[in-house]
N, C-alpha and C positions, 0 to 999 in steps of 0.2 A: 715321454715328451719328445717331438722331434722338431727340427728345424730346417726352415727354405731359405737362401738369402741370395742376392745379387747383390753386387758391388754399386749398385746408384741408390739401394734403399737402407733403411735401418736392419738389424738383424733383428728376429723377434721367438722369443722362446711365450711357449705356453705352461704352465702348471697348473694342476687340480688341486684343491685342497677338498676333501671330504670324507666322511662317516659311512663309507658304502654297504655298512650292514643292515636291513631290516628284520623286522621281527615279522614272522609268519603273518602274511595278510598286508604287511605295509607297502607301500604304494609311492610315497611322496622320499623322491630323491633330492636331495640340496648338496650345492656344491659351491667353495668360492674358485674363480678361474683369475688366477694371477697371469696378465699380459705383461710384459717389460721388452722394451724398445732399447736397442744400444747400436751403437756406432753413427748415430745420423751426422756426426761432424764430415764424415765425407761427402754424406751426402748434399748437405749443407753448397758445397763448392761446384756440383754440377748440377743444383735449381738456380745459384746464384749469379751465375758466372756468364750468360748468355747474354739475356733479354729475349730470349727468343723461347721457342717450345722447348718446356721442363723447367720455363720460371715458373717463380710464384711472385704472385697478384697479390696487393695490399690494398683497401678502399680504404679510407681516414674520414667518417660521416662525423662531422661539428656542429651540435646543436645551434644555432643560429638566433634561436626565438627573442623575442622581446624582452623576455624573461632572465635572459641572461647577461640584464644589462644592471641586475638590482641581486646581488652587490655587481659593483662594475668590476671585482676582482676575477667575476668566474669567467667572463668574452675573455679579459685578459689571460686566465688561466689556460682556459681553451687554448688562446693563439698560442701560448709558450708550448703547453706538453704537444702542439700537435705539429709544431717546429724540432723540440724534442723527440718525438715519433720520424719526424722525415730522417732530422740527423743520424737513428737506430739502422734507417736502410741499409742494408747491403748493395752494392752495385752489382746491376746487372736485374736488380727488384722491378717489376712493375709497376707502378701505383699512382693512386691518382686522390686529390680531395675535396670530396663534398660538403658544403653549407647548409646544413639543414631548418626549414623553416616549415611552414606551411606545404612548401612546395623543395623540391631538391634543385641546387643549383651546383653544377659544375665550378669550383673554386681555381682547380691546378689538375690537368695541361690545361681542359678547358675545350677540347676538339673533339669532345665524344669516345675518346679513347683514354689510353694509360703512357703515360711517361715510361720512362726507364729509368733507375736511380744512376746516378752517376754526380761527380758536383756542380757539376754547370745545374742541373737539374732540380737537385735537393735547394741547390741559393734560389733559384727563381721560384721554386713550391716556396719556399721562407718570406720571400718577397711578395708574393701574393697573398699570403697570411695575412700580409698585414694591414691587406683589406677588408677582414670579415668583422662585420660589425653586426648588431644583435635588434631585430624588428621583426616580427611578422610571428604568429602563430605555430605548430607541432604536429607534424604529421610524419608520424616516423616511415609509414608505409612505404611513402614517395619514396625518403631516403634509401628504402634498401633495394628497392627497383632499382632506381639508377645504381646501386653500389653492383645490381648483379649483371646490368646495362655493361660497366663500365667493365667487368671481370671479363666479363664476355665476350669483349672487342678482342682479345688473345688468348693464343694456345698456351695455356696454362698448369702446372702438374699439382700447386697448391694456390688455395684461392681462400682468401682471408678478409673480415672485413672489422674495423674496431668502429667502435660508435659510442659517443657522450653525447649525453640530456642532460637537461636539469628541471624537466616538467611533464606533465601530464599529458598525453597523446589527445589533446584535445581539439583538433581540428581535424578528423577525420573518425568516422564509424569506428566502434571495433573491430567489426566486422573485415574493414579492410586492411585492417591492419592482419588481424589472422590470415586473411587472404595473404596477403605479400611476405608473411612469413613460408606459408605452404609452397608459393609459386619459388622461395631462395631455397628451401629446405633441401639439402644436398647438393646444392649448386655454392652455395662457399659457407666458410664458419664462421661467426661474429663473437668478439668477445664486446659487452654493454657495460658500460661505467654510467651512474647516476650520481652527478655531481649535487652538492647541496642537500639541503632536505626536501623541497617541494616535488619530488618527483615520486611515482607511482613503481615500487619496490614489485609486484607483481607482475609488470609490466616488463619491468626489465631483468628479471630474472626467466620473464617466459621467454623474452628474445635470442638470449641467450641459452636457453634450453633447447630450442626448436633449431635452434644453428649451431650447435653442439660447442658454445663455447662457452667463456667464464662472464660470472658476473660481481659486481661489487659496488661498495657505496664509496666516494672518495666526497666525504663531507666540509674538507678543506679548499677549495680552489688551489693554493699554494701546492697540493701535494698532488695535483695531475701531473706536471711534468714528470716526475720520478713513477708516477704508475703509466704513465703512455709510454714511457720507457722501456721498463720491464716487459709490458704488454709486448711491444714491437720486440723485443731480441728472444721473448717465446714462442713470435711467428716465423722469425727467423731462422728459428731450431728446428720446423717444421721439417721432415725428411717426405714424409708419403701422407698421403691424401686418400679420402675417400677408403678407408680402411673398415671393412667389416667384418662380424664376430657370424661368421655360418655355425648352425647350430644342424647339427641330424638325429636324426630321433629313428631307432626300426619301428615297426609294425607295432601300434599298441600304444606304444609309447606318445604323452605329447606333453610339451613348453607349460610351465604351469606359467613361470614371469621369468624377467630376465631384467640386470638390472644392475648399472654401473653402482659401485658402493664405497669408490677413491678412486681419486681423491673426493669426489664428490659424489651425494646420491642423485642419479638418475635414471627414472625410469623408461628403460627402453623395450617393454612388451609389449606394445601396440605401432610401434615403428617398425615391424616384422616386413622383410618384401621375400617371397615367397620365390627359392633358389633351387627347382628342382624337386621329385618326388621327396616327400618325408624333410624336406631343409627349406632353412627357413633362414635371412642376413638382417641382422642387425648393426646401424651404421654406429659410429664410434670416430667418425672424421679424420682430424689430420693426427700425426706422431712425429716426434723426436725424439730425444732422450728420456725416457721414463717409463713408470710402470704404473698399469691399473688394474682396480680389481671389481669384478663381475660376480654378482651374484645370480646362479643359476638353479633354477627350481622344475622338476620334472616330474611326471607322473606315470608312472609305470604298470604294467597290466598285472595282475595276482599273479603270485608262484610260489612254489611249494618252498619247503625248507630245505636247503642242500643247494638250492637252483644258483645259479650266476648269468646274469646278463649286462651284453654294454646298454647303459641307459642313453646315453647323447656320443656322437664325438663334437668336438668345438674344433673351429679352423679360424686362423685367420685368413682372410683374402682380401687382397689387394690389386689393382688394375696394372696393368705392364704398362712401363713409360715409355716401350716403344708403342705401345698401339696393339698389342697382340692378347690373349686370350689373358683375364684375370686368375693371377696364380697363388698358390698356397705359401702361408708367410712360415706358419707352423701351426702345430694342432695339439688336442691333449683329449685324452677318454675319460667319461663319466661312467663308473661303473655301479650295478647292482647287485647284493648277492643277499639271500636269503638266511637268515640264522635263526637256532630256538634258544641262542643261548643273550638272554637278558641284558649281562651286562655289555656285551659285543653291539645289541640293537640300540641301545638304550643312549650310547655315548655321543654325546654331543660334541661334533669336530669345535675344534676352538675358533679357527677361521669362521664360520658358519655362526657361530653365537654373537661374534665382537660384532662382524657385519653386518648381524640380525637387531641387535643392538642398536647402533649407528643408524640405521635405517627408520628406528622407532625415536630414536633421538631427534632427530630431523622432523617427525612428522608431530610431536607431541609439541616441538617452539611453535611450528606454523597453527597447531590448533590451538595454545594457551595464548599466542599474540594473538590471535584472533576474539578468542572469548577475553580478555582483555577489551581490545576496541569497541567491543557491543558490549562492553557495560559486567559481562559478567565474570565476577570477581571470586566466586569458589570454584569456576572451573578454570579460569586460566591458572589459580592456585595451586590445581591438581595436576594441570598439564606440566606447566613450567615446573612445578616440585620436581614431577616425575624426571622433566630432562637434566636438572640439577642432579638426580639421584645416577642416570644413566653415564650424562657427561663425565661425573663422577667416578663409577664404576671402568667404565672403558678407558681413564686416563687422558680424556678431552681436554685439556685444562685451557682451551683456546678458547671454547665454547664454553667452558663453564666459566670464566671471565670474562666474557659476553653476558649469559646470565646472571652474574652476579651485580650487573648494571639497572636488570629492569624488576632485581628481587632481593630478598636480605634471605640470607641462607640462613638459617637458623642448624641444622644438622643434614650434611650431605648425603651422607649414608643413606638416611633414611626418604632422601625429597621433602624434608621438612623446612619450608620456605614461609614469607611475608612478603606480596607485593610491595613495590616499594610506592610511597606517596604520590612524588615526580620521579619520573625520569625522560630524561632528552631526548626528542626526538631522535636526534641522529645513533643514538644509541639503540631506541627502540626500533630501528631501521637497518640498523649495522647488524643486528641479532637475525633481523629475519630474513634478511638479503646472505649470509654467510649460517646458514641454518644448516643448510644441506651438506659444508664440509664436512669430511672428518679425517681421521686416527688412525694412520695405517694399525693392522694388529701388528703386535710382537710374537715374531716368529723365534 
């Protein structure tokens, strides 16, 4: 393991976790790659502290639609957590708030650009809140234009955007909506809250996929303000931006997937942009304090028994906040070696199984709520068992108490489950929206 660090960003170590032996003929190398981010509290003090270049930018998009006037607790809810939100600022913050409807409307400053937090600032955004009232249709698309309109009016070192619905992207194509995700995608990261139940769970967990940030259901209007809270003082932790996982591969060698697996599962082997002979950068957005972990899968050319090869190196890389050549944060090797001795090939790293796990845990909610919804009832049985059995197994107990909402456990061990009769929607939407997290392993 080695380590890069400047005094403006977080420090960042890299670790392997893996099983680097094969048995004669084997091929496929798996690794988990532990990232962990520390010290961004200093950092903290010189994006904040300006307004000028090496702040960071906040957009606040507020569903606006018609829709959010029934119950009339959610417009209300809205205006509180996103008051809440402004109060989170740090001075010296960018940001600015949008009304979302049909169409995007500029709420706060209101001149095509970004405010600076400060109090004079944060009372007149509070002040203006208190105009946004709830009419017109949902086209999220608009919103995040203008959110990447507005980021874009300044030199900025992180760029963030939060955004609440409470319905269906139904005044605009799909189409354009993927469009407007593509055109933001690495230009800032959104975290999407989906207030209430009437809102499309696929929807906003894709928004949040493609802009690398979180997503969730807050079923209660009364409980935005404590989540647009939270939300804002984890943008605020933010240290570095635009942080990506470079993968190198020698001659032979190539990426089978690659694939964040915590705190949440995402897959990121098709977001490859191409870094040079044999490297390949994987983006991973912004950091502060914490740690995640990557699941990396390689494929390596035949070798005899006795052989040894590095299968990957992993690098982090991150852009210079002065302007100068994107530099190495730290790195770690993926190794291969050849063995004919059984039990050596045969061992399954523990990292590798929990995360291979987790991974299937996630994918088996999304297939059993699905057979579910189209009626069929022995396959969501066997899917959902399964994740009962998994969640189980891996020590989930966050997800298996989500599960236990839309199934009767009869024996966990085993995935031996009963649909259950009803169950609430917002429950069967909390499960599928919150599907993806998981469980760091015990090391």
């Amino acid at each position: 393991m080695a380590n890069f660090s400047k005094s403006t960003v977080p420090q960042f170590s890299v670790d392997v976790y893996q099983n680097e032996f094969l048995p004669e003929g084997g091929r496929d190398v798996n690794a988990i790659v532990t990232v962990t981010a520390t010290g961004g509290g200093t950092t903290g003090q010189f994006l904040y502290g300006s307004g000028g270049a090496g702040t960071a930018g906040v957009v606040v998009m507020v569903d606006c639609s018609g829709s959010m006037d029934y119950p009339a607790t959610k417009m209300r809810g809205a205006r509180e957590a996103t008051a809440a939100a402004v109060d989170t600022l740090r001075d010296g913050t960018a940001f600015a708030v949008v009304a979302g409807t049909h169409r995007a409307t500029e709420v706060y400053p209101g001149n095509g650009g970004l405010a600076v937090a400060d109090a004079r600032t944060r009372a007149e955004a509070k002040e203006a809140l208190r105009g946004l009232s709830a009419g017109g249709g949902t086209a999220i698309g608009t919103w995040l234009r203008l959110a990447d309109r507005l980021l874009s009016s300044a030199e900025l070192t992180i760029r963030h955007g939060i955004l609440l619905t409470d319905g269906r992207n139904e005044h605009e194509a799909p189409q354009d909506l993927r469009d407007a995700l593509d055109a933001c995608a690495g230009r800032f990261t959104c975290d999407a809250r989906g207030v209430g139940t009437d809102w499309e769970v696929k929807e906003v967990t894709g928004i949040a996929s493609a802009l690398l940030g979180t997503a969730d259901i807050v079923a209660d209007p009364a409980a935005l303000a404590a989540d647009f809270t939270a939300m804002m003082e984890r943008a605020m932790d933010k240290g570095v931006a635009d942080v990506v996982l470079r993968l190198w591969t020698p001659v032979g060698a190539e990426i089978g997937f690659v694939k964040q697996v915590a705190p949440t599962v995402e897959d990121l082997t098709g977001r490859r942009a191409e870094a040079g002979p044999r490297a390949g950068d994987y983006p991973t957005g912004s950091w502060g304090d914490e740690s995640r972990d990557y699941h990396v899968s390689v494929r390596v050319p035949h070798a005899a028994v006795g052989r040894e090869m590095l299968a990957a190196r992993v690098s982090l890389i991150a852009p210079d906040p002065l302007g100068g050549e994107p530099r190495p944060l730290s790195q770690g090797l993926v190794r291969a070696v050849w063995t004919d001795d059984p039990a050596m090939s045969t061992s399954i790293n523990p990292q590798v199984a929990h995360y291979t796990g987790q991974a299937e845990l996630a994918h088996v909610i999304q297939q059993g709520l699905d057979a579910r919804k189209s009626g069929d009832r022995d396959g969501a049985t066997a899917k959902l068992g399964r994740a009962v059995q998994l969640a189980a197994a891996s020590g989930n107990a966050d997800t298996a108490k989500l599960l236990s909402k839309v199934v009767d456990v009869v024996d966990a061990s085993t995935g031996t489950v009963r649909l259950k009769a009803k169950v609430a929607e917002a429950d069967e939407m909390t499960l599928e929206t919150r599907s993806t997290k998981t469980v760091r392993v015990k090391r």
